[in-house]
C-alpha positions in Angstrom: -160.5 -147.4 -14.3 -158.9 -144.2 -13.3 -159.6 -141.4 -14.9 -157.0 -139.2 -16.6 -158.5 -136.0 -17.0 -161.1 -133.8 -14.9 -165.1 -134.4 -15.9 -167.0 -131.5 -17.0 -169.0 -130.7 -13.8 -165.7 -130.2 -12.1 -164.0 -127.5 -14.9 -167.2 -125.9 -14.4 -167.2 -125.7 -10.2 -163.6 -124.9 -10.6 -164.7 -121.8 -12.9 -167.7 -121.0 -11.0 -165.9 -120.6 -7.3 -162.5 -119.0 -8.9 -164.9 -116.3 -10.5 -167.7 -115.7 -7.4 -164.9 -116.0 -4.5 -162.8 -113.3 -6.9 -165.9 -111.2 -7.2 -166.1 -111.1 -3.5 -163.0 -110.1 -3.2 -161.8 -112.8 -1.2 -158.3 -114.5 -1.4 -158.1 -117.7 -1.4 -156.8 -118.2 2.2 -160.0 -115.9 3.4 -162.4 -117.9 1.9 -161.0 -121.0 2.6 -161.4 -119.5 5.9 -164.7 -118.7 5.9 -166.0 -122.3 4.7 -164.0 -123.7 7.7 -161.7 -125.7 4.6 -158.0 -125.0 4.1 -156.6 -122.4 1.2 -154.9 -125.0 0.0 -158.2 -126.9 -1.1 -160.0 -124.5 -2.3 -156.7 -123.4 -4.9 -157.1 -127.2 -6.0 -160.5 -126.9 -6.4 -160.3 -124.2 -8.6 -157.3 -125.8 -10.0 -160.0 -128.7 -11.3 -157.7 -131.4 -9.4 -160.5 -132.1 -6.7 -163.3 -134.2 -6.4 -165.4 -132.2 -4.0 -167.6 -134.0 -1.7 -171.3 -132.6 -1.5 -170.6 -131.6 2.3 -167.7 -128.9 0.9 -170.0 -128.0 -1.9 -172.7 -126.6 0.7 -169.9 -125.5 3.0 -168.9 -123.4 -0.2 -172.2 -122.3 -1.6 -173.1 -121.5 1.6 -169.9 -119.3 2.3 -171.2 -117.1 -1.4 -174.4 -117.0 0.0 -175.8 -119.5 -2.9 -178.0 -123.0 -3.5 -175.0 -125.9 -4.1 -176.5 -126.3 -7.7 -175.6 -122.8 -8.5 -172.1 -123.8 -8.3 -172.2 -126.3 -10.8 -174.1 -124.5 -13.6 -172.5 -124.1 -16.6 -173.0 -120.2 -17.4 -175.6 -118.7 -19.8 -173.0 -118.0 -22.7 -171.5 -120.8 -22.4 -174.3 -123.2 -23.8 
């Protein structure tokens, strides 16, 4: 069965990245850059529309200079 909607783990990765690449001041293009994937995958990552693959999740954690899990931890006030 196909799913409709996004799961949870994937709102919260798209959140996570839009906000630490934003913090870093990077554009999209820049970062996509940096993690060797194109801009136009990482905008639908953050869009939620991707099912990353755990290779791009280290290629991006390691780009923000984080653990892979980090990306995919729902933040403290959001509990």
């Amino acid at each position: 069965m196909k799913r409709s909607h996004p799961g949870v783990l994937r709102i919260i990765l798209a959140t996570n990245l839009r906000r630490l690449r934003l913090e870093k001041g990077y554009s999209q293009d820049a970062f996509g850059y940096l993690c060797g994937l194109d801009r136009t995958y990482v905008g639908s990552i953050e869009r939620g529309e991707r099912n990353v693959s755990i290779d791009n999740l280290e290629r991006i954690a390691r780009a923000l200079n984080l653990e892979p899990w980090q990306l995919i931890r729902q933040p403290d006030g959001d509990r």
